[in-house]
N, C-alpha and C positions, 0 to 999 in steps of 0.2 A: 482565247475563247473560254468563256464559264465552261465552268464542270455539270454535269446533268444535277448532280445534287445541290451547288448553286443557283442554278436555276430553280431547282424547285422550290427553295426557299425566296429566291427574289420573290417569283410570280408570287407568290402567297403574300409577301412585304408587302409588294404592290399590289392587289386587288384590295389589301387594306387601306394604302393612302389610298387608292383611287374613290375608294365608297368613303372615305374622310373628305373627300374633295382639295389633298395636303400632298400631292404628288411629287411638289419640288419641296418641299421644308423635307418632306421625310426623304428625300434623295439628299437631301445637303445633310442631312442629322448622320445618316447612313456613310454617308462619305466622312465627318465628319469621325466617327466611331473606327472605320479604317485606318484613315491617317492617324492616330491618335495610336489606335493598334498595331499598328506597324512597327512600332520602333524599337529596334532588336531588342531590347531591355525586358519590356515588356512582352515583347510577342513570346520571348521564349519562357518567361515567366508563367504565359498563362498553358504554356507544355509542360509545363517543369513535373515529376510526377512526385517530388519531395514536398508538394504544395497539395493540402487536399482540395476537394470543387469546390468548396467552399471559400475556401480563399482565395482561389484563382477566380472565381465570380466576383467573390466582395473587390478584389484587384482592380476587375474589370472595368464595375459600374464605376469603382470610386475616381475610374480614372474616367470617366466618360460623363461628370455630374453638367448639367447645361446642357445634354444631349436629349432629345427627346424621347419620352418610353414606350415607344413601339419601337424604336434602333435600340434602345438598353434589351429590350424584352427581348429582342433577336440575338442578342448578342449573348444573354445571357441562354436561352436554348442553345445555341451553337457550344458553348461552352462547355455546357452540362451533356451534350451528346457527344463531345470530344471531335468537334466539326472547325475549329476557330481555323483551321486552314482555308474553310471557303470562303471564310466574309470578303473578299477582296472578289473573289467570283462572284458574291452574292450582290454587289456595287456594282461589277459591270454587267451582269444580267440585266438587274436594275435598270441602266441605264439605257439599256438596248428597249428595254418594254417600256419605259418614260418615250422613248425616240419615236422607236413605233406608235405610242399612243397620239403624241402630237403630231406623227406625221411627218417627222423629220427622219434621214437617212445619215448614216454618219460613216466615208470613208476616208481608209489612208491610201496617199498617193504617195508610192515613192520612189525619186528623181535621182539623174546622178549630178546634176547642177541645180544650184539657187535657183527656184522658181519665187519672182517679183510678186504683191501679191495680184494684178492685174492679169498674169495668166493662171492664179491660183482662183482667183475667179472666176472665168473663161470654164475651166476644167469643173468645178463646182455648177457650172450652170451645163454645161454636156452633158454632164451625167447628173443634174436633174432632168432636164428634157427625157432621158433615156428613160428615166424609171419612172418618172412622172413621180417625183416628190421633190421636197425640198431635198437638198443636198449640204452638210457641213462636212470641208473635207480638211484633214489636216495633211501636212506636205513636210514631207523626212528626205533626207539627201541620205543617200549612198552610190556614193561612184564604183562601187564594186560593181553593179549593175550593168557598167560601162553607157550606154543610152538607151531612149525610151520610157517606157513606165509602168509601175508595177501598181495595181490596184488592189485593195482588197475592201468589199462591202462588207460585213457579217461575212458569210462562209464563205463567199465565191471571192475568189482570185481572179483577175485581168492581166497577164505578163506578159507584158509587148518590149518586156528589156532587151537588150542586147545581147546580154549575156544567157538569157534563154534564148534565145533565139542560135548561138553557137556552140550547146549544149546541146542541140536536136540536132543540127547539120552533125557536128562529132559523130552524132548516135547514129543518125543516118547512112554515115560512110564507112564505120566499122564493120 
């Protein structure tokens, strides 16, 4: 889950695509500036405190050139505020308010066997009916779960696993 101060930077990224009418380029530019960020080399470079902000910025862009500059311009405030920890928060914030603007819901369901994608389907359309949106769900296996499923939307959780389910009975009989 974003950090509040990611978020605050998303929603501001995005009320600017959105009034650009560029909501997915600047999501793919933003994404694009993450992955590119991420790689240890780099990421620790732009902490490094033997580097002034000036060159951890010039770093930055030079390594982000092809990127669009409203993701350079963000990335270079983050920089200069000593915030590059959030940008990967400030992606998926992003991508939560991109979700909700089209209208689409985005959960993970996770299984303790291979779900085929025909009941990965099945499960994507119950729980759109439920909420009345579109539904994109991605499907993770963990048998530690033992059976059942574990849902989660954004914040709320659904744990009809197994293994919850014999973690309350325990609790119960203590």
């Amino acid at each position: 889950m974003a950090s509040s101060i990611g978020r605050r930077y998303a929603q501001a990224y995005f009320d600017l695509a959105r009034e650009a009418k560029k909501i997915q380029q600047r999501r793919e530019d933003l994404a694009r500036a993450v992955e590119t960020l991420a790689n240890p080399e780099v990421a620790d470079a732009l902490v490094n405190p033997r580097l002034t902000l000036a060159d951890r910025t010039r770093l930055a862009l030079d390594l982000l050139e092809g990127v669009g500059d409203p993701a350079r311009n963000l990335v270079r405030l983050i920089i200069q505020r000593g915030r590059i920890a959030v940008l990967r928060d400030i992606l998926e914030a992003c991508d939560t308010l991109t979700d909700r603007d089209s209208g689409v819901i985005r959960a993970e369901v996770v299984t303790a066997i291979p779900v085929d994608p025909e009941l990965k389907k099945h499960i994507g359309s119950v729980l759109g009916d439920k909420l009345g949106a579109a539904v994109q769900t991605e499907v993770r296996q963990d048998p530690e779960i033992i059976g059942g499923l574990v849902i989660r939307i954004g914040d709320r959780v659904i744990d009809t696993s197994v293994r919850t389910r014999l973690q309350q009975l325990r609790t119960a009989l203590v």
